[in-house]
C-alpha positions as CSV (number, residue, x, y, z in Angstrom):
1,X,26.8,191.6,-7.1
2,X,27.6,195.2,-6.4
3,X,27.4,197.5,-9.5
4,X,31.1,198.1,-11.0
5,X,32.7,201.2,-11.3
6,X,31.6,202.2,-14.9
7,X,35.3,203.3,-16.4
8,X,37.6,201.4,-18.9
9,X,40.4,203.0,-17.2
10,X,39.8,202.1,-14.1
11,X,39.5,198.1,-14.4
12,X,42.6,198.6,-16.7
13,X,44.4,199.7,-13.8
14,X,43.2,196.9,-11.3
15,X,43.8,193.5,-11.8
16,X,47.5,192.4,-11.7
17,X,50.5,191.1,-10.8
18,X,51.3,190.5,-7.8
19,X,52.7,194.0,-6.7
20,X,50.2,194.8,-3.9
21,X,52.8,196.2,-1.1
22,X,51.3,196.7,2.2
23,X,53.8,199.1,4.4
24,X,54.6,201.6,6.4
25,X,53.4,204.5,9.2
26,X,54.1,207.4,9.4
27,X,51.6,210.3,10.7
28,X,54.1,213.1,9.0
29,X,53.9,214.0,5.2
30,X,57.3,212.4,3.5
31,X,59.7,215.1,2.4
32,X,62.1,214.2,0.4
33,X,65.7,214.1,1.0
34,X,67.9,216.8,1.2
35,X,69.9,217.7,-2.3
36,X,73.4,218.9,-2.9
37,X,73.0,220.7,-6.1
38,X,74.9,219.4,-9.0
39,X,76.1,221.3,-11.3
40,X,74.5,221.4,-15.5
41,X,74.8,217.8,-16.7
42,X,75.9,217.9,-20.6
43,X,73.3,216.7,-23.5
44,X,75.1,214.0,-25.5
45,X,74.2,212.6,-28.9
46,X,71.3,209.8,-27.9
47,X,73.9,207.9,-30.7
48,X,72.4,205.2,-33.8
49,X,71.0,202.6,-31.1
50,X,67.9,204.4,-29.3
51,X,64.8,202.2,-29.8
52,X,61.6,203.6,-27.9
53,X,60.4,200.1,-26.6
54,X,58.5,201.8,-24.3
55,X,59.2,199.3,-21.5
56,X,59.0,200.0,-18.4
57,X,60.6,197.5,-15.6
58,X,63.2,198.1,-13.2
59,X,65.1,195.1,-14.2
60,X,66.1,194.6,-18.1
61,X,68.4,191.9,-17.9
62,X,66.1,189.7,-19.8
63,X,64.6,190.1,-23.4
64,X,60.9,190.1,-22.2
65,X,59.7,187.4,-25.0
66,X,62.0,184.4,-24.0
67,X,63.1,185.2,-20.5
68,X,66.7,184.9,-21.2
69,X,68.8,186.9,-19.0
70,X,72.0,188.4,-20.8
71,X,75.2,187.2,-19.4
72,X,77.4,189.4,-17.5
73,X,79.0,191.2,-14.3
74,X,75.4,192.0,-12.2
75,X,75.1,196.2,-11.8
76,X,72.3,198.0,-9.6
77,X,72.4,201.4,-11.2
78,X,70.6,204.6,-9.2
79,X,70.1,207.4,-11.1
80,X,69.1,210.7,-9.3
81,X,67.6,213.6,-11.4
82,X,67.3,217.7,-10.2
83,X,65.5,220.1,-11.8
84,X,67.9,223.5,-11.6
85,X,66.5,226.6,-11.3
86,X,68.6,230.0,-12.6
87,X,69.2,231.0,-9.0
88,X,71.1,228.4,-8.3
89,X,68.6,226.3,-6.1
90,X,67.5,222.4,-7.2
91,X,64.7,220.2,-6.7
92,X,64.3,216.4,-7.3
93,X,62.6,215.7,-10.4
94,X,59.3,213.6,-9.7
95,X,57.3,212.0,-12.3
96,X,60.2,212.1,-14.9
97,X,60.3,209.3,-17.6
98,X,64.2,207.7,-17.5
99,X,65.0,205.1,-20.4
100,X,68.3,203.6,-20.3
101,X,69.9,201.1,-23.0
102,X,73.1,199.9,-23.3
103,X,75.0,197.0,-25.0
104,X,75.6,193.7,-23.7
105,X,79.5,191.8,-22.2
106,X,80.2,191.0,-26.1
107,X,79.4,194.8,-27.5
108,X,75.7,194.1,-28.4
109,X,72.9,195.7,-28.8
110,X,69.0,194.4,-28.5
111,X,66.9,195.5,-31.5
112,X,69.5,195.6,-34.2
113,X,68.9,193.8,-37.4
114,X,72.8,194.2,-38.9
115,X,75.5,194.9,-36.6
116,X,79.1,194.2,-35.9
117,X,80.5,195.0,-32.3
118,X,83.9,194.4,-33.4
119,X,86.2,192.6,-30.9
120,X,85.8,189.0,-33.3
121,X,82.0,189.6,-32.5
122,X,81.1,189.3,-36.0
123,X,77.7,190.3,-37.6
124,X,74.7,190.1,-35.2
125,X,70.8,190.2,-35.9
126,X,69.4,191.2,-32.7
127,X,65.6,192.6,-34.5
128,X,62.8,192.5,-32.4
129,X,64.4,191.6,-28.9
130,X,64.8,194.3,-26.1
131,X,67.2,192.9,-24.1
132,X,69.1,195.9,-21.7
133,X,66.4,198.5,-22.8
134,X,63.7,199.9,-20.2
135,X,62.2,203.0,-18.4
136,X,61.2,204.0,-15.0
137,X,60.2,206.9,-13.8
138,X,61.4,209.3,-11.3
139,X,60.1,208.9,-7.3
140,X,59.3,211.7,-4.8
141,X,63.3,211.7,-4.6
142,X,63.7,212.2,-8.0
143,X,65.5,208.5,-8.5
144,X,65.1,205.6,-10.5
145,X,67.0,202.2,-9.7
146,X,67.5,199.6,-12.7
147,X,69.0,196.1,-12.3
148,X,71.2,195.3,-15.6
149,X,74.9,194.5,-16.2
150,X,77.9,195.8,-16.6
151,X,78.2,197.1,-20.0
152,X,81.1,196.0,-22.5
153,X,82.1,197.5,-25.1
154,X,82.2,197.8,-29.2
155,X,84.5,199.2,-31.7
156,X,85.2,203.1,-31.7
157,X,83.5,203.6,-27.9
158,X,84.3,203.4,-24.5
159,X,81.8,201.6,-21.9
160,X,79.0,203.8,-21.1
161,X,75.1,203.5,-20.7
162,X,72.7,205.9,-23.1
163,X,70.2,208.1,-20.8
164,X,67.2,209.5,-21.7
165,X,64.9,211.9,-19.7
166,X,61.6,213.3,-20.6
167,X,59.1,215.6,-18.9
168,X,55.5,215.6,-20.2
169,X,52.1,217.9,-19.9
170,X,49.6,215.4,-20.7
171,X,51.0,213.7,-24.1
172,X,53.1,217.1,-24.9
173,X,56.9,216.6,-24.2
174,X,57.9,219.2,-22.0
175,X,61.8,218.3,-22.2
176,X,63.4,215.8,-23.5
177,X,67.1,215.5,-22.3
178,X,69.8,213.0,-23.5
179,X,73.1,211.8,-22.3
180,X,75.1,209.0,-21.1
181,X,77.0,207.3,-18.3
182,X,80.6,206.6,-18.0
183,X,82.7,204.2,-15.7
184,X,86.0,204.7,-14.1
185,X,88.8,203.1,-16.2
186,X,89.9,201.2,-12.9
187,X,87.0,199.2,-12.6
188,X,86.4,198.9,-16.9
189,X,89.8,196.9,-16.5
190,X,88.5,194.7,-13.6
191,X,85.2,193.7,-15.4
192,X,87.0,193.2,-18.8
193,X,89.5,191.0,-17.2
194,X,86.7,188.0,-16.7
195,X,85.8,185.5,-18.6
196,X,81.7,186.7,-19.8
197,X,83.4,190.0,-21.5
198,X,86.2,188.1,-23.3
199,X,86.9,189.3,-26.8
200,X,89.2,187.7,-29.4
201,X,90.8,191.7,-29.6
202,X,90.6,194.2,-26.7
203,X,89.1,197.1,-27.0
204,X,90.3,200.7,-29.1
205,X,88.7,203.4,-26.8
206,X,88.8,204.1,-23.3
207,X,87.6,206.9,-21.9
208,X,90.8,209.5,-22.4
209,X,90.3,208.7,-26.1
210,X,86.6,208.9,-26.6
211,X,85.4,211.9,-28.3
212,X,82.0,211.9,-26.5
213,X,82.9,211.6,-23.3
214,X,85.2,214.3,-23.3
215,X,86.4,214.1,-19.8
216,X,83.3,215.1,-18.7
217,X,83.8,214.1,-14.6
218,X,80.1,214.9,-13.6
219,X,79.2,211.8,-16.3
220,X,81.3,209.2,-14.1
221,X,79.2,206.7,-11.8
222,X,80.6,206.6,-8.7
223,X,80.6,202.7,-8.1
224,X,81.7,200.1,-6.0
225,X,81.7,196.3,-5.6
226,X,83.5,193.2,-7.1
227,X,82.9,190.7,-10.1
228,X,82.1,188.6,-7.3
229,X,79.5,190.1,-6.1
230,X,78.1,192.7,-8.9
231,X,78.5,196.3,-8.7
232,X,76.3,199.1,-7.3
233,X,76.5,202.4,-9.3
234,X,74.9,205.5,-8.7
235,X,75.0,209.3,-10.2
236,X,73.0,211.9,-10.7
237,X,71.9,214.1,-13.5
238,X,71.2,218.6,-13.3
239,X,69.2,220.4,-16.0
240,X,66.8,222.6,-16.2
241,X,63.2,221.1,-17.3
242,X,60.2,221.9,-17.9
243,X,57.4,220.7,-15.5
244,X,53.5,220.6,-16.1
245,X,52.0,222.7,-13.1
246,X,50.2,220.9,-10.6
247,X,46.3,221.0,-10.6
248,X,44.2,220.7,-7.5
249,X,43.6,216.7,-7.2
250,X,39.8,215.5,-8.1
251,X,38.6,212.1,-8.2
252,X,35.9,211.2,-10.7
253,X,32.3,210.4,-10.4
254,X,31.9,207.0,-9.3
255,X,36.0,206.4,-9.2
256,X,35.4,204.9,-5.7
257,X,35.5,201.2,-5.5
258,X,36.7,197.4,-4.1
259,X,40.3,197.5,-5.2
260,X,40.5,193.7,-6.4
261,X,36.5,193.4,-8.3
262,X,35.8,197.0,-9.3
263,X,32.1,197.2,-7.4
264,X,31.4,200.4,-6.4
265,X,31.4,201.6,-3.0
266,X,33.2,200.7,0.5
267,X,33.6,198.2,3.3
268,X,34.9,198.9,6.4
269,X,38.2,197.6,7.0
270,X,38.9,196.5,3.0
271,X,40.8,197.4,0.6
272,X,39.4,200.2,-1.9
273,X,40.6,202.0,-5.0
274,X,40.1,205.9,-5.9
275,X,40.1,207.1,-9.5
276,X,41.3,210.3,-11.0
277,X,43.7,213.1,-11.7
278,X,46.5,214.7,-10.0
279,X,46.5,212.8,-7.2
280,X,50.4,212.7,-7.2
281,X,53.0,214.2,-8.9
282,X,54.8,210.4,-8.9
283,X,53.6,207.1,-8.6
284,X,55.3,205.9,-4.9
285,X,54.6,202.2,-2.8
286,X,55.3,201.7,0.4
287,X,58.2,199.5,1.5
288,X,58.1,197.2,4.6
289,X,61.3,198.9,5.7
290,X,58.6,202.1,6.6
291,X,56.4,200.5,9.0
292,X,56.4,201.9,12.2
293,X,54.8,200.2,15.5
294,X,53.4,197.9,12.6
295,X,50.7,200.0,11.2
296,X,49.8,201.4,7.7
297,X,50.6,205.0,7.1
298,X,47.6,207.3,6.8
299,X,50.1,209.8,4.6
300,X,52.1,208.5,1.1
301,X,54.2,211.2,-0.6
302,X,52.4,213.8,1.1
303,X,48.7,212.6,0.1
304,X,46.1,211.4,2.2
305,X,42.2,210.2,2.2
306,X,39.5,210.4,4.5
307,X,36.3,207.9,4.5
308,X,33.7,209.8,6.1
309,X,35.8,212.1,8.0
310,X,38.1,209.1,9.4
311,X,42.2,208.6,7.9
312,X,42.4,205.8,5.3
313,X,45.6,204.0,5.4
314,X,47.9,204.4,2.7
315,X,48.9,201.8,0.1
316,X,49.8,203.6,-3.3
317,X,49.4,206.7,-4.6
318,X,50.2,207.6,-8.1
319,X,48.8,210.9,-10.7
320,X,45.5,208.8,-11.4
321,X,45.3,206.2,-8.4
322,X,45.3,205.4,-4.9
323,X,44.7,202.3,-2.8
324,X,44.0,202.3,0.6
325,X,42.3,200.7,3.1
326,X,39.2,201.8,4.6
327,X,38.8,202.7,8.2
328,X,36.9,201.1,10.5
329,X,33.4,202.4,10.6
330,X,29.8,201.3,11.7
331,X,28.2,203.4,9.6
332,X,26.3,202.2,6.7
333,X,25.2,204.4,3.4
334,X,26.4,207.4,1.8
335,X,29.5,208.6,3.0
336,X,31.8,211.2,1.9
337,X,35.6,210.9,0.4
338,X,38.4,213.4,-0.4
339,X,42.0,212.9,-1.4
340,X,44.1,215.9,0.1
341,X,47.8,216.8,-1.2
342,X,50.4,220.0,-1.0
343,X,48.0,221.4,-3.5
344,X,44.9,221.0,-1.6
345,X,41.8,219.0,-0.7
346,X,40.1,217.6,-4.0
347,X,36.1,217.5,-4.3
348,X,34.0,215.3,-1.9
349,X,31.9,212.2,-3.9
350,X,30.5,210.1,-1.8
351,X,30.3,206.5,-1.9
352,X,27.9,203.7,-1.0
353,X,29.3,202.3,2.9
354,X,28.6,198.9,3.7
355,X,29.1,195.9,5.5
356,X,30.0,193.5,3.0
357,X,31.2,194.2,-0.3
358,X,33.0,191.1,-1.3
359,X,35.4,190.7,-4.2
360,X,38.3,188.2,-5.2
361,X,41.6,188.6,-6.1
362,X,42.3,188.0,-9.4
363,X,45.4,187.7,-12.0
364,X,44.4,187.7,-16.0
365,X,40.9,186.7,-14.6
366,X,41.9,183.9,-12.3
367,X,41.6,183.8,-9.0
368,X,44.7,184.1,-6.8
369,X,44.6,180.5,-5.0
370,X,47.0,178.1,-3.3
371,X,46.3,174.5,-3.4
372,X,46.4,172.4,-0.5
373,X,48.1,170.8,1.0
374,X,51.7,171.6,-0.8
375,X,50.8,175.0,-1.3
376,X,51.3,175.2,-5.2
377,X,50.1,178.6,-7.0
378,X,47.1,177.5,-8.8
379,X,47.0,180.7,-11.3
380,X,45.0,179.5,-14.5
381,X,47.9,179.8,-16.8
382,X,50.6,178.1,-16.0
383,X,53.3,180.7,-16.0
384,X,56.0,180.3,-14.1
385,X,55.9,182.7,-10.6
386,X,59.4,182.8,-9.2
387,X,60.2,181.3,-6.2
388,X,56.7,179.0,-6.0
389,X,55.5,176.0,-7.4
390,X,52.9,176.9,-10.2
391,X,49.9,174.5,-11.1
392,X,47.5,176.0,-13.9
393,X,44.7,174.2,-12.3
394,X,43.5,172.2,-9.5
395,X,42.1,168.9,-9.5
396,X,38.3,167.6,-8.3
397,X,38.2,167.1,-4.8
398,X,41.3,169.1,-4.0
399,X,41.2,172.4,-1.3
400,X,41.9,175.6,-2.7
401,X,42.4,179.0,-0.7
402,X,40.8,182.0,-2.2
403,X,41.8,185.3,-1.8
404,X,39.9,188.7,-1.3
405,X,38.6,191.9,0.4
406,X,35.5,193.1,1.6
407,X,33.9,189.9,3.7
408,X,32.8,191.6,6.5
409,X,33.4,191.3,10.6
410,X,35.4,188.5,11.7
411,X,36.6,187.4,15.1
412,X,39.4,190.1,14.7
413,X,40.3,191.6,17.8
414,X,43.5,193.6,15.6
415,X,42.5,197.2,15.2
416,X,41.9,198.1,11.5
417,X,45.3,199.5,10.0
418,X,47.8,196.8,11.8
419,X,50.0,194.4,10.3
420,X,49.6,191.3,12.3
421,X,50.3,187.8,12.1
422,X,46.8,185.4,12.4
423,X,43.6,184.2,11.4
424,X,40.3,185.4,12.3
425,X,36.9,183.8,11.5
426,X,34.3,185.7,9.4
427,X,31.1,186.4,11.7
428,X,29.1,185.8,8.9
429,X,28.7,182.2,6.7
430,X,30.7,182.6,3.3
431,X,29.4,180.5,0.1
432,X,31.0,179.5,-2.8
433,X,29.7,178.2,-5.9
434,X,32.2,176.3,-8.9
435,X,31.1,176.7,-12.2
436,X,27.6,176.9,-10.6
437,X,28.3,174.0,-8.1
438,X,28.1,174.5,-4.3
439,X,31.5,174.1,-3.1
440,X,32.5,173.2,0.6
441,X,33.8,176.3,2.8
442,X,35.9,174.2,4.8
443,X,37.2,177.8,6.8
444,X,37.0,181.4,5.8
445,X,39.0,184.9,7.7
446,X,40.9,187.7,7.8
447,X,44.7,186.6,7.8
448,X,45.8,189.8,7.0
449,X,45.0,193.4,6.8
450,X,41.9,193.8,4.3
451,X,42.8,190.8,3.1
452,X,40.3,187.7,3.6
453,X,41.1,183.5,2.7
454,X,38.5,181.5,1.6
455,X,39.4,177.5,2.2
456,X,36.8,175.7,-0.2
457,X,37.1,172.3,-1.5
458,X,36.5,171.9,-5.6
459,X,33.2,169.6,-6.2
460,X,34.0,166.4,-6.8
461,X,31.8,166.0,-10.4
462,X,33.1,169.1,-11.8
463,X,34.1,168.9,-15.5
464,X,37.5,169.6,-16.4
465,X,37.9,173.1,-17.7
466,X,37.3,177.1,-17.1
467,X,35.0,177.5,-14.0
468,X,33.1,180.9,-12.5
469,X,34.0,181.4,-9.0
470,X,31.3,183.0,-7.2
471,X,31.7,184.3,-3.6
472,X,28.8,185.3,-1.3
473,X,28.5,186.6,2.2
474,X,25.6,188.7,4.1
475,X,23.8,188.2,0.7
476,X,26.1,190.4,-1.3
477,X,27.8,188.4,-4.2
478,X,31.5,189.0,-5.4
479,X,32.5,190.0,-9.3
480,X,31.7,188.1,-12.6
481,X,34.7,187.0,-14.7
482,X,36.5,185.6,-11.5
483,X,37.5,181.7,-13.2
484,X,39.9,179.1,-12.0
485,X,40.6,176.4,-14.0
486,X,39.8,173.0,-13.2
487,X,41.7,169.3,-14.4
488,X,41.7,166.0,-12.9
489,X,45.2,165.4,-14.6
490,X,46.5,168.5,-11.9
491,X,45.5,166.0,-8.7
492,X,48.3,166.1,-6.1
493,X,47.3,163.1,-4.1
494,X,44.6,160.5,-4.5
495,X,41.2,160.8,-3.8
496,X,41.3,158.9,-0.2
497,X,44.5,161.6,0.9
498,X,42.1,164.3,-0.3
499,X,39.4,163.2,2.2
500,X,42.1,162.7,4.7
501,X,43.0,166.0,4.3
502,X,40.0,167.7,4.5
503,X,38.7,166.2,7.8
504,X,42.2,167.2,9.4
505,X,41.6,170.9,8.0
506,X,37.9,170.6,9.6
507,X,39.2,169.6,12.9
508,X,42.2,172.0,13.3
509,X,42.2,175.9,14.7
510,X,41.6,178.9,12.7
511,X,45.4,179.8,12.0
512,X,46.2,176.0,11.0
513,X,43.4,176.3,8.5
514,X,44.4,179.8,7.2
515,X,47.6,177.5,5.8
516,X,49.7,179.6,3.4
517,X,52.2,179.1,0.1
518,X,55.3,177.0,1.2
519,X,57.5,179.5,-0.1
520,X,55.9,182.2,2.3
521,X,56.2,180.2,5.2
522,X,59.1,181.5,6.2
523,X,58.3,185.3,5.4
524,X,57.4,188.0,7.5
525,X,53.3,188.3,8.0
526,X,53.6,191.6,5.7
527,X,54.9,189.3,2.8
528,X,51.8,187.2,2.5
529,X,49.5,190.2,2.1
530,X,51.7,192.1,-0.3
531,X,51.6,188.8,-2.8
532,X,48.2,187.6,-2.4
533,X,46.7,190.5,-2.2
534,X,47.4,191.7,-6.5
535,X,45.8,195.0,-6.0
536,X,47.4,197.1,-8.1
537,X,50.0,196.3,-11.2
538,X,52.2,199.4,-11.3
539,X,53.8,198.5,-14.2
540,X,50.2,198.0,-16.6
541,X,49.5,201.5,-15.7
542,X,52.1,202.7,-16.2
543,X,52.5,200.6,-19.8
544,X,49.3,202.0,-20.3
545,X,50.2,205.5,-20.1
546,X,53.0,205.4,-22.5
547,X,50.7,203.5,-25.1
548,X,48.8,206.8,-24.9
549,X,52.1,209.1,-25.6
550,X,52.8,209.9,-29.4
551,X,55.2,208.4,-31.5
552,X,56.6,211.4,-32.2
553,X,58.3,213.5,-29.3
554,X,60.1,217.3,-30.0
555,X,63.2,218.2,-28.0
């Protein structure tokens, strides 16, 4: 096995959920869109409810520990945020932390050990459950977009949302701005009118007789929709902040490395990771809606890479990481890498080139696998994925597909960078061993860009239990700690079926035996890649930065 890269920070920021989004080209830098200045948005109290759960998701329907969604009227809520200038000019915010945290349809709020909504609501103890709490932060457009409900209300207020925005310089808050949201009285009326925000009273305060609100317009989401259908809300904040000045971007010694194992250094046409600081002002993914001739973008938020003079294409880009994937190249050896922005071009490092560098996609330190042949997630835990049929293990004797990067030439005749919808065989013999047993490599290819499938069949006198997966190809081994878990009592199909299956899978063409979830078949090629390739988890990163942000924040 390649040597890792040699940072905590770095594998913290690898492994994940299943966020990996493969997008978009465009040769042209992004600029964002064109404002409309707004005028100063007012600072209102932050009120007796704030909790800093530090939670960042863009949908907080549910309270994370039970998965219970709150019930109510569905709302999408965009919130834009400018920075204002004194002359009179605005720019979008990037990189701007926005909480947001509301009650729920009966007047409730998460977190809350005593508390009476009013409305025939009676005393509620709410304590440790965030429910309708979260953060995001701010994209090269300055926006955020949370999935919650339409609030209700409780005694003394009118329905609103609380709004916090904070700008930081490392762990220093810069600003820290506080408000809230209001709703046109029209549609407050509509949405009170049905049966989830029913109240043995109705409610004492609108908005004319709240003392917060004060008719403050420029605090009104403009919105639109039904109870039907849920309601889309959008508005958009102006205030002058404080931004941390933007350093030259500099990747670190040795942050250059196979995006799904950590092993240091390159292969042509897989999917690598760079490590560092100030790569971006805001973390930004693409979105399949950007692809263009259906190629990857060699640009993201005005950031780019080059691999030994040659355009990487463009995953994600964030303050402290990229992914990309590596051009094509025949080269072998040290090459050179530098990340370029509107700042300038950062140091070169160079990095180990080569022809294989295998690693396997992994999520909590199992490997990302289907199971054939009904395509069930095999993901070592259990947990539920939506939309797929979950297994925690697979049985003895059953086919599994790997996932992965970094296998080296295949039968490919796709240029490196396209989205494309296929299999292609490896060139070179992949191996797999199961908790030290030689497994059966029924098929192994690139069915998608960077990303490589591995069909192997589990040895038949395997114990039940945790098992190292161990990849090999051109002699080059893939990471330690990659486990899938192993049962007879998971077996989908007896023993005889098995077989059966397995001879079919020998006799059919490469893109019958590339087989794929169930609940992908019907998705667009760019769909499989972006879930089974779990390159980068946004939101661990992202958790992981506010775990280093102190308690304590000034105004």
């Amino acid at each position: 096995m390649s040597n890792p890269i040699h940072r905590r920070s770095i594998l913290a920021g690898m492994a994940g959920g299943a966020v990996f989004v493969v997008p978009a080209w465009n040769q042209t830098i992004e600029q964002p869109e064109q404002l409309a200045c707004v005028t100063q948005s007012q600072q209102l109290t932050e009120g007796p409810y704030w909790v800093d759960e530090k939670l960042f998701r863009s949908d907080i329907r549910s309270d994370p520990s039970t998965g219970v969604v709150r019930d109510g009227i569905p709302l999408t809520l965009k919130i834009n945020v400018q920075n204002l200038a004194t002359s009179g000019s605005c720019s979008a915010l990037t990189g701007a932390y926005v909480d947001i945290w509301h009650c729920d349809a009966k007047g409730i709020y998460s977190d809350e050990s005593t508390y009476n909504p009013g409305g025939g609501t009676g005393n509620v103890n709410t304590s440790g459950q965030t429910f309708l709490r979260g953060y995001q932060i701010t994209d090269a457009n300055g926006s955020v977009t949370f999935t919650t409900i339409y609030p209700g209300w409780y005694s003394g207020r009118t329905i609103h949302i609380h709004i916090r925005v904070r700008t930081y310089n490392g762990q220093t808050v810069l600003s820290n701005f506080v408000s809230q949201i209001f709703f046109d009285e029209t549609t407050n009326n509509t949405v009170l009118a049905t049966s989830a925000y029913s109240r043995t009273s109705s409610r004492d305060t609108t908005n004319a007789r709240d003392n917060i609100y004060g008719n403050n317009t420029n605090l009104l989401a403009a919105s639109s929709g039904d109870p039907a259908s849920g309601y889309t809300s959008e508005i958009t904040f102006g205030r002058s902040f404080q931004v941390a000045a933007q350093a030259s971007p500099a990747i670190s010694s040795g942050g250059v490395g196979n995006a799904v194992s950590g092993a240091a250094g390159i292969a042509s046409g897989s999917w690598i990771s760079l490590y560092g600081s100030d790569f971006a002002s805001a973390a930004r993914v693409l979105l399949e809606s950007d692809l263009v001739n259906n190629t990857l973008p060699t640009t993201l938020g005005g950031v780019s890479v080059q691999v030994n003079n040659r355009a990487a294409f463009m995953q994600y880009v964030s303050p402290q990481q990229i992914n990309v994937l590596a051009p094509e190249d025949s080269a072998t050896g040290a090459v050179s890498v530098t990340v370029t922005n509107s700042v300038g071009t950062s140091n070169t490092v160079t990095a180990d080139l080569q022809t294989f560098l295998p690693g396997l996609s992994t999520l909590s330190s199992y490997v990302r696998a289907v199971r054939y042949p009904d395509g069930a997630v095999v993901n070592g835990t259990g947990l539920a994925e939506t939309g797929y049929t979950v297994s925690a293990a697979v049985a003895q004797g059953e086919v599994l597909a790997l996932y992965g990067t970094g296998f080296g030439p295949t039968s490919s005749t796709e240029t490196v960078g396209t989205v494309f919808s296929g299999a292609y065989q490896t060139d070179n013999e992949v191996t797999v061993t199961i908790g030290g047993m030689v497994a059966d490599v029924l098929w192994s290819g690139l069915v998608g860009p960077g990303l490589y499938q591995i069909n192997v069949r589990i040895p038949a006198s395997l114990a039940d239990g945790d098992h190292a997966v161990v990849a090999m190809v051109g002699g080059v081994t893939s990471q330690d700690g990659a486990l899938v878990k192993v049962a007879a009592s998971a077996a989908v199909a007896s023993a005889a079926l098995r077989d059966s299956f397995s001879r079919r899978l020998f006799g059919r063409d490469a893109a019958e035996r590339a087989f794929i979830p169930a609940g992908l078949r019907s998705e667009a090629p760019l769909a499989h890649v972006m879930w089974l390739g779990a390159l980068q988890d946004t939101a661990a990163y992202t958790r992981a930065a506010w775990a280093a942000r102190p308690e304590e924040e000034d105004a």
